[in-house]
Every structure is written in structure tokens, then in C-alpha cells.
C-alpha positions in Angstrom: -26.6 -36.5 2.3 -29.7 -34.1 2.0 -28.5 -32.4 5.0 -24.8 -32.2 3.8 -26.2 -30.5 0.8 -28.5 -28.1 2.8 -25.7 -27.1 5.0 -23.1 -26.3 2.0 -25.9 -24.1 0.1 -26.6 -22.1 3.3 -22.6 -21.5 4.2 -21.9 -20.3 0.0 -25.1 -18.1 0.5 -24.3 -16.7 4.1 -21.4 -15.9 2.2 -22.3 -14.6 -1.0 -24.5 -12.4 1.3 -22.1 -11.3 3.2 -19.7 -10.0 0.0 -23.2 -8.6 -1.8 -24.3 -6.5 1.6 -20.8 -5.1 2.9 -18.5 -5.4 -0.4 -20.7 -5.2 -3.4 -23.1 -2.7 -2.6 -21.2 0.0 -1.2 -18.9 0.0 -4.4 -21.8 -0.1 -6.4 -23.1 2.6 -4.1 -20.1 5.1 -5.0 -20.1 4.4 -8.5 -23.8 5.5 -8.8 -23.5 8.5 -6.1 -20.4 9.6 -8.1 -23.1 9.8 -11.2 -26.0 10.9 -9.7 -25.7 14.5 -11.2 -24.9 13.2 -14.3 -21.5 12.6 -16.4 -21.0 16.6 -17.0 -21.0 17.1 -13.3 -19.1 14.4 -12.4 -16.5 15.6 -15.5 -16.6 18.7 -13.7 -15.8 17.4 -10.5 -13.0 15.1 -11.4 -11.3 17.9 -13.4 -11.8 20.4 -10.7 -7.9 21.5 -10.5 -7.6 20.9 -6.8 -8.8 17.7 -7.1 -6.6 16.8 -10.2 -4.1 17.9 -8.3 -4.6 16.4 -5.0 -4.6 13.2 -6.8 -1.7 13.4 -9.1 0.2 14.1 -5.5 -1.2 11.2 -4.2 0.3 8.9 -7.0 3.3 10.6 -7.3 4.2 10.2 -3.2 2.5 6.6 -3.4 5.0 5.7 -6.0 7.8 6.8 -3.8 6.7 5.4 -0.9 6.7 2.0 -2.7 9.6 2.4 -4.5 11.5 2.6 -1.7 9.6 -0.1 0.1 10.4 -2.2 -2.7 14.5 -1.8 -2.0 14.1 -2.3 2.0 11.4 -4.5 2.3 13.1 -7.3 -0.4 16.6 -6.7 1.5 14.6 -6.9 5.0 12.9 -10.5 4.0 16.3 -11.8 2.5 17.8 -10.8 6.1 14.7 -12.5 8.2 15.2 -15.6 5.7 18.7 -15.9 5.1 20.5 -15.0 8.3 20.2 -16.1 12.1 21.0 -13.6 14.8 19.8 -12.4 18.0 16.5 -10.7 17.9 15.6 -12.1 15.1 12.2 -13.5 15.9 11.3 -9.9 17.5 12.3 -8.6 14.0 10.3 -10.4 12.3 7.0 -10.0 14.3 7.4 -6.5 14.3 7.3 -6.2 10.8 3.4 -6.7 11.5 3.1 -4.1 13.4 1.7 -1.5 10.8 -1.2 -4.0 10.1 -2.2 -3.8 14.2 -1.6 -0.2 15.1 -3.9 2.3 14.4 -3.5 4.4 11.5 -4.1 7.8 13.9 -1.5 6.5 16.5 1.2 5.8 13.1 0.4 9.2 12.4 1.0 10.8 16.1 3.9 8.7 16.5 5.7 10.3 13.1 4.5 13.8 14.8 6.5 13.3 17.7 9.3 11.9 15.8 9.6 14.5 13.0 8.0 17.3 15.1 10.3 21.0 15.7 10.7 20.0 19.6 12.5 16.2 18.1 15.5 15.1 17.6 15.3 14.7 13.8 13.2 17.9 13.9 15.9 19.6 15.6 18.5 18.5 13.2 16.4 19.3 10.1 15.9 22.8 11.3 19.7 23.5 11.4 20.6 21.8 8.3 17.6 25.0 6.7 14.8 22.4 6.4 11.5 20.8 7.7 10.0 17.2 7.1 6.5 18.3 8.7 3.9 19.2 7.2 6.2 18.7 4.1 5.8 16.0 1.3 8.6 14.1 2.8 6.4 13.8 5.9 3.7 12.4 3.6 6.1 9.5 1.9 7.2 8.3 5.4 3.7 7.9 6.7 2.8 5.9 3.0 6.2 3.9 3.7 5.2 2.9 7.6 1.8 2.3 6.9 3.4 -0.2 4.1 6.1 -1.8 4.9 4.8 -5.2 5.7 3.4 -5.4 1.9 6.8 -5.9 0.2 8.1 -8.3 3.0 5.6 -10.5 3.6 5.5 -11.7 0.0 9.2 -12.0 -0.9 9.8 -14.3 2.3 7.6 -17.2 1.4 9.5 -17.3 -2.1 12.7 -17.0 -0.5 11.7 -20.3 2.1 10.3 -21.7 -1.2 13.7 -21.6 -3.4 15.4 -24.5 -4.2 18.9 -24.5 -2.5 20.3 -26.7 -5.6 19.8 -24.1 -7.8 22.1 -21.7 -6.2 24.6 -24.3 -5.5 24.4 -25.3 -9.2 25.0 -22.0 -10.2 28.0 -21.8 -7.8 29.9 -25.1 -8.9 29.7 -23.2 -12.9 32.1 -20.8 -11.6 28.8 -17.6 -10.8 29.9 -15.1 -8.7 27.4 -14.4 -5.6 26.1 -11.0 -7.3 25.8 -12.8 -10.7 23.8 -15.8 -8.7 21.5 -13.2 -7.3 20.7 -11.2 -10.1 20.0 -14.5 -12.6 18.9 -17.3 -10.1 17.5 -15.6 -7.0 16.0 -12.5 -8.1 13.6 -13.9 -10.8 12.3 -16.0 -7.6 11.6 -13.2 -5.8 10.1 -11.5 -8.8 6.6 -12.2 -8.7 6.8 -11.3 -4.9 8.9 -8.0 -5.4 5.9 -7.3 -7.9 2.5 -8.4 -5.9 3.8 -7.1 -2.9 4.6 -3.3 -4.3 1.1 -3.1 -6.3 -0.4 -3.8 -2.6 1.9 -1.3 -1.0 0.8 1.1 -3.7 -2.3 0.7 -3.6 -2.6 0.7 0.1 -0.9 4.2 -0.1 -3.5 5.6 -2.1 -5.6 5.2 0.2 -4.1 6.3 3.3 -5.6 8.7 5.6 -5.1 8.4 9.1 -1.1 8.4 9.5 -1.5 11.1 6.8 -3.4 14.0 8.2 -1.8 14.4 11.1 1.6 15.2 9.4 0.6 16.7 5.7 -0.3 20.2 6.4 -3.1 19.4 3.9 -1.9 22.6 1.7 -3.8 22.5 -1.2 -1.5 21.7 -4.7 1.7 20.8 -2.2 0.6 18.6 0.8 -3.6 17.7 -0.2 -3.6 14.2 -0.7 -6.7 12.3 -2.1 -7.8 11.0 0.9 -8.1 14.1 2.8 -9.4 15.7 -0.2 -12.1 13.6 -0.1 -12.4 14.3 3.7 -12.6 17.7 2.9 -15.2 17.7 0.7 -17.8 15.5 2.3 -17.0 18.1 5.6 -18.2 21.2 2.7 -21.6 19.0 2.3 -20.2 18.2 -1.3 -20.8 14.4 -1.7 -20.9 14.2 -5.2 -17.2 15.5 -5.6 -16.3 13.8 -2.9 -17.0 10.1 -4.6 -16.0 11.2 -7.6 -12.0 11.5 -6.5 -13.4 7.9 -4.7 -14.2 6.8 -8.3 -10.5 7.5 -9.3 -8.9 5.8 -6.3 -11.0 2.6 -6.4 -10.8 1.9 -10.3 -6.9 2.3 -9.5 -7.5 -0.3 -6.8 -9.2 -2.7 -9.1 -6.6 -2.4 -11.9 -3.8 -2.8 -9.6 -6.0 -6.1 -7.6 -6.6 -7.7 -10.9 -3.0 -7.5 -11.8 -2.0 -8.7 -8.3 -4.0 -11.7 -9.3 -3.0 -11.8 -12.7 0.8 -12.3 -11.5 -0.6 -14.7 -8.8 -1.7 -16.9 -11.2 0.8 -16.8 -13.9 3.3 -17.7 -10.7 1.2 -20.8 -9.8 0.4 -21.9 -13.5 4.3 -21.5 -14.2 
């Protein structure tokens, strides 16, 4: 018994140490970096227009890149769930494949894709435009590097839902669009909604698929990230966790809401 008890204190504290040293401090360590100059030049630094700017960019594309994540990521998990057909396994692993590939090798493979010497490039260049090094570059990176977010948390509701429910709704005379929109989307609700404040969030912070096809023009293609890049490169570490500040109190608003919904699903 004395052992037992020995053995569970020294697993919560390996693990308590483990959040405190590689968690805890660093956060805490931004926070007070952010501040070591003091609250005028940390003012100064957050209201420094590039980097007001670079960060308004970054949540304006993030929210694109989830709204559309959002539409084809629930319609992608309601075809993985819902449907058989050849492939589908492959599908379905695939949609992982964000979460294992490297953020760099994301962003060289949108480079080749979107690039002048591409297909798509091509095309884009005889309809008078470019995607490169354009904010619509940007958004497809946030939506790659993202995709999985939106899936992955509608399908376990979608194997979760009660069949009778649907088939009730059918034998009172529901057509399929008004079953979906009154039985099966408030189902998938608390998904749609956990899984787009992660893909948000996630695109805040991107960085590696990013730089490679932003352009990083200050005001039209400087996203947070490589703001931030930027400015520890210039020596300026203070400004540089100050835009940090901004990103990761977004981060913990949008993870205490995640949990928030979480838990109202499971209480409910």
C-alpha cells in the first residue's frame, strides 16, 4: 500500500514537473519578457502599425481559412461516416496527413503547386492574376495546415448519433434537408464549433507553410508569425513577444472556450 502511494505521488509530480518546466515557464517567460521594458514600451510595441497590421491580417486570413474549413471539413466527415466506397480507408488516413508532414515541406509543396512554372500558376497568369506571394496563397497554406481540425471532431459525433432519431424524424413526414438542418446538424454542432476554434487558432500561429508562399510584404502579405520572425532576426526581442502576447492570449481564450463547449456537450 505504502508503495502504491509512493509510486502515484512520484508519477503526478514527474508530471506536474514536466507541465511546470516545458509548459508553464516558457509562457510565463513571454509574458514577463513582453514587460520587461515596462507597459509604455510594450504599448508601444503592440501599437507599432506594422505590427497592428501584421496581426489584424493574420485574423482576418485565419478566419477565412477556417471558415472554409468549417464547410469542407463537416461535408468531408459526413462523407467518411456516412458513405462506403473504394478508397475510402485511404481517404480517411490521409486526412492526417497535415498533423505528420512538416510545416516547411506543406509550404514547398504549395510553391510548386501555385508557382508561375505550374499548372494552376499558369492558368492564373492568363486569367490577369497570381496566388503567390498573394493573400490567397496565405489562406490555402492556413486551410492545409488545418484541415484535419474540423474533421476529426465532427466524425466521432456523426458515429455517436442515434439512428432512431433520424428515422423518427422521417416516419413524421421530414424531408432529408429539414432532417439535417433540425436533427443532425445540432449533433454536429458542438464539433463544427470545437473543431474551427482549433483550426483558428492553429492558423494563428502558422509559420512554416507560410513563409515560403507569403511574400512577407509588410501591410499586404506580413503575417504575425513571420512578423515575429522578423523581429527577433532585427535583435528586437521585446517587440517580438509582445505580438507573442497577442497571439497566445487569443490561444487561451479560444482553448478555454474549446473546453467550455467540451463540457457543456458532456454535462448535456
Amino acid at each position: 500500500m505504502l508503495q502504491g502511494r509512493w509510486w502515484g505521488w512520484g508519477f503526478r509530480s514527474a508530471v506536474m514537473l514536466y507541465f511546470i518546466l516545458l509548459i508553464i515557464f516558457p509562457i510565463l517567460g513571454i509574458y514577463g519578457q513582453s514587460l520587461s521594458a515596462g507597459w509604455s514600451a510594450f504599448a508601444e510595441n503592440i501599437t507599432e502599425p506594422l505590427a497592428w497590421k501584421a496581426v489584424l491580417l493574420t485574423i482576418k486570413l485565419a478566419i477565412i481559412a477556417t471558415v472554409i474549413n468549417v464547410f469542407v471539413g463537416t461535408m468531408s466527415a459526413w462523407v467518411l461516416i456516412r458513405y462506403r466506397f473504394p478508397g475510402r480507408r485511404l481517404l480517411n488516413s490521409l486526412v492526417d496527413l497535415p498533423f505528420a508532414l512538416p510545416t516547411a515541406v506543406a509550404g514547398l509543396m504549395i510553391l510548386l503547386l501555385l508557382g508561375p512554372h505550374s499548372i494552376v500558376g499558369e492558368m492564373a497568369e492568363k486569367l490577369g492574376f497570381t496566388i503567390l506571394f498573394h493573400q490567397p496563397a496565405i489562406i490555402i497554406a492556413m486551410v492545409f495546415v488545418t484541415f484535419p481540425f474540423v474533421i476529426r471532431a465532427v466524425q466521432p459525433l456523426l458515429e455517436e448519433m442515434d439512428a432512431s432519431e433520424e428515422e423518427a424524424a422521417y416516419t413524421l413526414g421530414a424531408t432529408k434537408a429539414a432532417t439535417f438542418w433540425k436533427v443532425i446538424l445540432p449533433n454536429m454542432l458542438p464539433g463544427i464549433l470545437s473543431g474551427a476554434m482549433l483550426a483558428f487558432s492553429r492558423a494563428l500561429a502558422e509559420f512554416g507553410a507560410v513563409v515560403l508562399v507569403a511574400g512577407n510584404i509588410p501591410g499586404k502579405t506580413l503575417i504575425a508569425s513571420v512578423y515575429i520572425f522578423g523581429e527577433i532576426e532585427s535583435d528586437n526581442s521585446i517587440g517580438a513577444t509582445a505580438v507573442s502576447v497577442l497571439l497566445l492570449t487569443f490561444s487561451f481564450i479560444i482553448l478555454w472556450t474549446v473546453n467550455y463547449v467540451q463540457m457543456r456537450r458532456k454535462n448535456g
